[in-house]
N, C-alpha and C positions, 0 to 999 in steps of 0.2 A: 783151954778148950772152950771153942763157943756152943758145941752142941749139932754141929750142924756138918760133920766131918762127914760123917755117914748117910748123909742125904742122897737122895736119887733126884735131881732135876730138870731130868732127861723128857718127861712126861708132864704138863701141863697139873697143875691138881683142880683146876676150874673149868668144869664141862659143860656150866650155862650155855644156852644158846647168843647169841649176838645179834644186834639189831639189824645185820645184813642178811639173815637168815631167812627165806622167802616163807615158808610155811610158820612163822613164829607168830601165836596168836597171843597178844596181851590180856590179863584176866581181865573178868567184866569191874572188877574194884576201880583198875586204874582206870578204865574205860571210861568208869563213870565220873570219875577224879576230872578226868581231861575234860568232858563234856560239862562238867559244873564249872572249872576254871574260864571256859569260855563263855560262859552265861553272861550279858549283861546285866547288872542289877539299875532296877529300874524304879524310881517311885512310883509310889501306888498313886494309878487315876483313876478317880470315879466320875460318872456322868453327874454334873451338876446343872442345877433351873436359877435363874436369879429372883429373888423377890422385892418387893418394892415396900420399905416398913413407912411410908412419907406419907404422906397426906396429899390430896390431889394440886398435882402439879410440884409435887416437892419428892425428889429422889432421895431416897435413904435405901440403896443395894446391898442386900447381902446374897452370897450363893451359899445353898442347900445342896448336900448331895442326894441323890435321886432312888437310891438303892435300899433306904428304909420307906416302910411301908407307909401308903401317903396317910393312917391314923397318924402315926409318929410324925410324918410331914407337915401335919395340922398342927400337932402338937408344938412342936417345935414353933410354929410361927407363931403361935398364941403366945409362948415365952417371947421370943424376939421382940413381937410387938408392944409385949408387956413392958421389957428392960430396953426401949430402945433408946430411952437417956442415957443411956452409959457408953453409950459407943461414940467415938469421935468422927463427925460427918465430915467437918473442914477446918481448916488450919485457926479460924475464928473459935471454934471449941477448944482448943489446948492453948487458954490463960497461962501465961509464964512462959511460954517457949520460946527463946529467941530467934528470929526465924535466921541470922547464921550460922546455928544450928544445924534447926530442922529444915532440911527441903529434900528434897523428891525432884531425882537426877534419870532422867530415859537417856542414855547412851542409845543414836539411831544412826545407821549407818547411811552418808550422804546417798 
């Protein structure tokens, strides 16, 4: 005997609604499920200023973002200006590197 002699099959035992069902409202959970699955994730952008740590006539660019407050904007450049020996301008600053290595490849479409 499997148990199941005495069964009535005759009747459905699952009375969910079906997704053909015109009044069937889906709760707000999944709602929100579906609506975050479709969200693009996106990096974060902030508006950026470029500044110029060179001496006249001589480029040394860095970009700042714009969104702290220009004390802190100061602040910042007064560092940058301070360490700006440590930063590499051009490929003549990084002694030892072989340059078939190192290069800097812009893939441009004809």
């Amino acid at each position: 005997m499997n148990g199941f002699e005495n069964s009535n099959f005759t009747f459905p035992v699952d009375d969910t609604k079906n997704d053909y069902d015109e009044d069937y409202e889906p709760c707000l959970k999944l709602l929100r499920l579906v609506e975050q699955e479709a969200k693009e994730i996106k990096p974060h952008q902030e508006d950026v200023k470029i500044i110029n740590l060179g001496e006249e006539g001589e480029e040394k660019q860095v970009k700042i973002g714009t969104s702290m407050s220009k004390e802190m904007q100061e602040q910042l450049y007064t560092l940058l200006q301070e360490f700006k020996d440590v930063f590499v301008w051009s490929y003549q600053n990084m002694s030892g590197m072989d340059p078939d290595i190192v290069y800097q490849k812009l893939p441009l479409k004809p």
